[in-house]
N, C-alpha and C positions, 0 to 999 in steps of 0.2 A: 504494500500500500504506500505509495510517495506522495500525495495527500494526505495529510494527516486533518481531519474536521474537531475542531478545539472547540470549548467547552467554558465559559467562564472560567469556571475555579481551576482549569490545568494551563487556561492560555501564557499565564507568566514563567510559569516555570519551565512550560514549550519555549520561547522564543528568547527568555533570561537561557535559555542552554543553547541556543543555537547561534553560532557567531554570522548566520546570517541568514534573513526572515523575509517570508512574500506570505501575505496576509491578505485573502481575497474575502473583502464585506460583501455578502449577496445574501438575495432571497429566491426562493422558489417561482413566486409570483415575477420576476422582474427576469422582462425577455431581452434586455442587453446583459446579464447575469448567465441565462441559460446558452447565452453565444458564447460569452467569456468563458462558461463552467472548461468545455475540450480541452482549452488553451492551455486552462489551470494545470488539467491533467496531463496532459503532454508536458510542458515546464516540469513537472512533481516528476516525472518518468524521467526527464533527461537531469536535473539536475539531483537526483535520488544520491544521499550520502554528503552533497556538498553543500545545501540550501537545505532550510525547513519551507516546504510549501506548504499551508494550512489554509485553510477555507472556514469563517464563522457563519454562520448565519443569522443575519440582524433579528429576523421575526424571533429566534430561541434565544437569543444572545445579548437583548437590546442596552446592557449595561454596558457591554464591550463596543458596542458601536458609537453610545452616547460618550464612553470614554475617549475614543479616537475620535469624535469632533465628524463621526461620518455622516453626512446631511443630502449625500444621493449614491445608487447603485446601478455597478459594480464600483466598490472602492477598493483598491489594492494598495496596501502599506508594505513600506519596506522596510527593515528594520536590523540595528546591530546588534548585536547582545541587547536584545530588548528597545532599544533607543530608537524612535521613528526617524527615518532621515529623507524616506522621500515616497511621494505616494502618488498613482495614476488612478484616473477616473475614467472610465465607462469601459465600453468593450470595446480595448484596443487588440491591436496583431500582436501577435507572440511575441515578433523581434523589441517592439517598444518596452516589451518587459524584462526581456533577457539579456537586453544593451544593460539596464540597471544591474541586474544581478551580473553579469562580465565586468563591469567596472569597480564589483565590488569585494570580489571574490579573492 
């Protein structure tokens, strides 16, 4: 599984261990989320062992969304040991995500 789906109470401890974080805010309902969702998964596949990819879900998770300040969906957070450093909106192409994570890695 290289998606890992987080959960409020495991989210920090997920991304405080991972020296480096792609964090997709989505819902079920939301049809630039279900374009993004392949993408996620493909990213989770290729970068498996050297990135945490996680996916919350706002409708179950809405603490963790109002925490990150997220106000539309898909929102993707990037993140360092825990630290947000830079985050994309809507359903972009793979490459605008994986430029980030290559430059960060």
């Amino acid at each position: 599984m290289a998606v890992k789906h987080l959960k409020t109470a495991e989210f920090d401890a997920a991304v405080n261990g991972a020296p480096l974080a792609m964090v997709d805010f989505w819902a079920s309902w939301c049809g630039p989320c279900r374009m993004l969702g392949p993408v996620v998964e493909a990213i989770g596949e290729q970068y498996e062992g050297k990135v945490l990819v996680a996916k919350v879900n706002t409708d179950e998770e809405g603490e963790l969304a109002r925490r990150f300040g997220v106000m539309s969906i898909p929102t993707v957070v990037f993140l360092k040991h825990g630290q947000e450093f830079e985050r994309k909106i809507g359903a972009l192409p793979a490459g605008e995500l994986t430029a980030v994570l290559e430059e960060n890695l």
